[in-house]
ROZANU-418939 format. One record per residue (C-alpha): residue in three letters; x, y, z. Coordinates in pm, whole numbers, padded with zeros to 5 digits, always signed. Each point is the difference from the previous one (the first is absolute). Layout:
<rs>
ALAXYZ;...
</rs>
This chain:
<rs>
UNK-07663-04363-00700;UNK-00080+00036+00384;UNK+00094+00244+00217;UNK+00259-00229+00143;UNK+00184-00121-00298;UNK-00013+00335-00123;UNK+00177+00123+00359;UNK+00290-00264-00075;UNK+00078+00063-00334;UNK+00015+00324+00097;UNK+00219-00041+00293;UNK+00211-00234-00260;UNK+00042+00276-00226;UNK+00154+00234+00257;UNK+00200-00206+00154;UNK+00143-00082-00346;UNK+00039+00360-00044;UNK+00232+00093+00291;UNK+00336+00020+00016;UNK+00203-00305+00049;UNK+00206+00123+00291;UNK+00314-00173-00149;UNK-00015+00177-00264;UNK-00078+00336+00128;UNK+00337-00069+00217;UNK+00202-00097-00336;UNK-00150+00294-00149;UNK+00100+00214+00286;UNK+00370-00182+00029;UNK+00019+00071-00393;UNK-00094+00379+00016;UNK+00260+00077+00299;UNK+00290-00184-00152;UNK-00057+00220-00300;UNK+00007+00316+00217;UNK+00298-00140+00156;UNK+00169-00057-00312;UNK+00020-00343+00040;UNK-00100-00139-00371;UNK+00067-00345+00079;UNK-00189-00066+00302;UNK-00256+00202-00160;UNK-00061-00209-00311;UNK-00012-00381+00226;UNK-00290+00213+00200;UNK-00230+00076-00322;UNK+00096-00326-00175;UNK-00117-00172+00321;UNK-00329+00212-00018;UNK-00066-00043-00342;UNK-00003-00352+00082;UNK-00300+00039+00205;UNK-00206+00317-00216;UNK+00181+00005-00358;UNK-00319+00259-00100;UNK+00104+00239+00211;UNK+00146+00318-00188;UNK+00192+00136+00330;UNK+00221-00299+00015;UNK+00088+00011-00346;UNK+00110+00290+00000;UNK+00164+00005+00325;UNK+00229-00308-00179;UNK+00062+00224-00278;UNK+00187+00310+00253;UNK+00164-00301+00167;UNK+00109-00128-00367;UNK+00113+00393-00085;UNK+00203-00010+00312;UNK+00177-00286-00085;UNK+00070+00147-00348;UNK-00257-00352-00161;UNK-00159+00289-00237;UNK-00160-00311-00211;UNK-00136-00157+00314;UNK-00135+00366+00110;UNK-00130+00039-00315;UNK-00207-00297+00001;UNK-00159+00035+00357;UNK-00047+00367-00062;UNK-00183-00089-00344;UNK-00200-00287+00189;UNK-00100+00298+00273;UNK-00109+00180-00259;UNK-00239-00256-00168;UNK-00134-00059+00336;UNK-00063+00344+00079;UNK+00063+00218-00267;UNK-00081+00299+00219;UNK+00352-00034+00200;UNK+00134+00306-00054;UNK+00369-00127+00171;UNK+00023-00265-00221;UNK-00045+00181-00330;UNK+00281+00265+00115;UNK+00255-00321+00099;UNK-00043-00143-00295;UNK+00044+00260-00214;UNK+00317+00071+00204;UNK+00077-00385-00089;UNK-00043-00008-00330;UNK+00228+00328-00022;UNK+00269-00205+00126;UNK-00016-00303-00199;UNK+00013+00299-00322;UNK-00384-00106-00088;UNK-00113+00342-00083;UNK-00263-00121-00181;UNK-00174-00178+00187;UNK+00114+00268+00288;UNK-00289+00230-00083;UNK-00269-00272-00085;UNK-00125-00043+00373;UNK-00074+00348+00038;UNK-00238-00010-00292;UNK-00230-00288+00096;
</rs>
Protein backbone atom coordinates (compact mmCIF):
# COMPACT_ATOMS: atom_id res chain seq x y z
CA UNK A 1 0.00 0.00 0.00
CA UNK A 2 1.58 3.58 -0.43
CA UNK A 3 2.21 5.95 1.92
CA UNK A 4 -0.79 7.86 0.79
CA UNK A 5 -3.50 5.33 0.79
CA UNK A 6 -2.16 4.16 3.89
CA UNK A 7 -2.51 8.07 5.35
CA UNK A 8 -6.36 7.92 4.27
CA UNK A 9 -7.39 4.84 5.53
CA UNK A 10 -5.94 5.88 8.41
CA UNK A 11 -7.51 9.20 8.63
CA UNK A 12 -10.87 7.07 7.70
CA UNK A 13 -10.47 5.01 10.61
CA UNK A 14 -10.33 7.90 13.08
CA UNK A 15 -12.70 9.80 11.89
CA UNK A 16 -14.96 6.71 12.14
CA UNK A 17 -13.83 6.43 15.60
CA UNK A 18 -14.93 9.79 17.07
CA UNK A 19 -17.77 10.68 18.65
CA UNK A 20 -20.79 11.55 16.70
CA UNK A 21 -21.53 14.85 18.35
CA UNK A 22 -25.33 14.04 18.27
CA UNK A 23 -24.92 11.47 20.09
CA UNK A 24 -22.54 12.61 22.65
CA UNK A 25 -25.41 15.44 23.20
CA UNK A 26 -28.23 12.58 23.55
CA UNK A 27 -25.92 10.86 25.74
CA UNK A 28 -25.34 13.91 27.77
CA UNK A 29 -29.34 14.96 27.64
CA UNK A 30 -29.93 11.17 28.80
CA UNK A 31 -27.43 11.20 31.80
CA UNK A 32 -28.82 14.70 33.26
CA UNK A 33 -32.46 13.81 32.98
CA UNK A 34 -31.58 10.79 35.05
CA UNK A 35 -29.86 12.99 37.69
CA UNK A 36 -32.80 15.13 37.51
CA UNK A 37 -35.12 12.44 38.05
CA UNK A 38 -36.71 12.81 34.99
CA UNK A 39 -37.13 8.95 33.74
CA UNK A 40 -39.06 9.79 30.81
CA UNK A 41 -37.11 12.32 29.09
CA UNK A 42 -34.28 10.25 30.02
CA UNK A 43 -35.23 7.03 28.23
CA UNK A 44 -36.35 9.14 24.49
CA UNK A 45 -32.50 10.51 24.97
CA UNK A 46 -30.74 6.88 25.05
CA UNK A 47 -33.33 5.32 22.71
CA UNK A 48 -32.44 8.17 20.32
CA UNK A 49 -28.66 7.32 20.87
CA UNK A 50 -28.90 3.83 20.58
CA UNK A 51 -30.24 4.56 17.30
CA UNK A 52 -27.05 5.92 16.17
CA UNK A 53 -24.26 3.42 18.40
CA UNK A 54 -26.50 0.33 19.60
CA UNK A 55 -22.76 -1.29 20.71
CA UNK A 56 -22.25 1.03 23.07
CA UNK A 57 -22.50 -0.42 26.75
CA UNK A 58 -23.00 3.24 28.42
CA UNK A 59 -26.21 3.81 26.64
CA UNK A 60 -27.58 0.62 27.48
CA UNK A 61 -27.30 0.91 30.56
CA UNK A 62 -28.11 4.45 30.93
CA UNK A 63 -31.81 3.13 29.31
CA UNK A 64 -31.90 0.59 31.90
CA UNK A 65 -31.74 3.53 35.19
CA UNK A 66 -34.17 5.45 32.99
CA UNK A 67 -36.38 2.09 32.69
CA UNK A 68 -35.83 1.57 36.80
CA UNK A 69 -37.07 5.06 37.22
CA UNK A 70 -40.03 4.56 35.48
CA UNK A 71 -40.66 1.34 37.48
CA UNK A 72 -40.23 -0.86 33.41
CA UNK A 73 -38.02 -3.46 35.61
CA UNK A 74 -38.35 -5.92 32.37
CA UNK A 75 -37.24 -3.18 30.03
CA UNK A 76 -34.25 -2.33 32.65
CA UNK A 77 -33.53 -5.68 32.80
CA UNK A 78 -32.99 -6.18 29.25
CA UNK A 79 -30.77 -3.03 28.51
CA UNK A 80 -28.88 -3.67 31.69
CA UNK A 81 -28.30 -7.44 30.50
CA UNK A 82 -27.42 -6.07 26.87
CA UNK A 83 -24.74 -3.57 28.83
CA UNK A 84 -23.48 -6.30 30.28
CA UNK A 85 -22.80 -8.50 27.16
CA UNK A 86 -21.24 -5.53 25.70
CA UNK A 87 -19.05 -4.83 28.45
CA UNK A 88 -19.16 -7.26 30.97
CA UNK A 89 -16.74 -5.24 33.08
CA UNK A 90 -19.62 -2.53 34.03
CA UNK A 91 -19.58 -2.71 37.41
CA UNK A 92 -23.06 -0.27 37.63
CA UNK A 93 -24.83 -2.42 35.57
CA UNK A 94 -24.27 -5.71 37.38
CA UNK A 95 -25.38 -3.93 40.82
CA UNK A 96 -28.83 -2.47 38.89
CA UNK A 97 -29.62 -5.47 37.74
CA UNK A 98 -29.28 -7.42 40.50
CA UNK A 99 -31.40 -4.72 42.25
CA UNK A 100 -33.91 -5.50 39.20
CA UNK A 101 -34.18 -8.82 39.31
CA UNK A 102 -34.81 -8.48 43.25
CA UNK A 103 -37.83 -6.70 42.39
CA UNK A 104 -39.38 -8.74 39.81
CA UNK A 105 -38.80 -11.79 42.91
CA UNK A 106 -36.04 -13.51 40.45
CA UNK A 107 -33.71 -14.49 43.15
CA UNK A 108 -32.26 -16.85 41.15
CA UNK A 109 -31.15 -15.44 38.61
CA UNK A 110 -30.45 -12.33 41.19
CA UNK A 111 -27.06 -13.72 42.14
CA UNK A 112 -26.03 -15.18 38.66
CA UNK A 113 -24.41 -11.82 37.33
CA UNK A 114 -22.18 -11.54 40.11
CA UNK A 115 -20.67 -14.91 39.35
CA UNK A 116 -19.71 -14.53 35.69
Amino acid sequence: MRPAAAAIVLIAATARAQIDPRGALLERTGWDAIAAGQGAAAARAFRDALAADPKNARLHLGAGMAAVLERRDADAKESLERALELDPKLARARALLGQVLYRLGDLSERFAPTRR
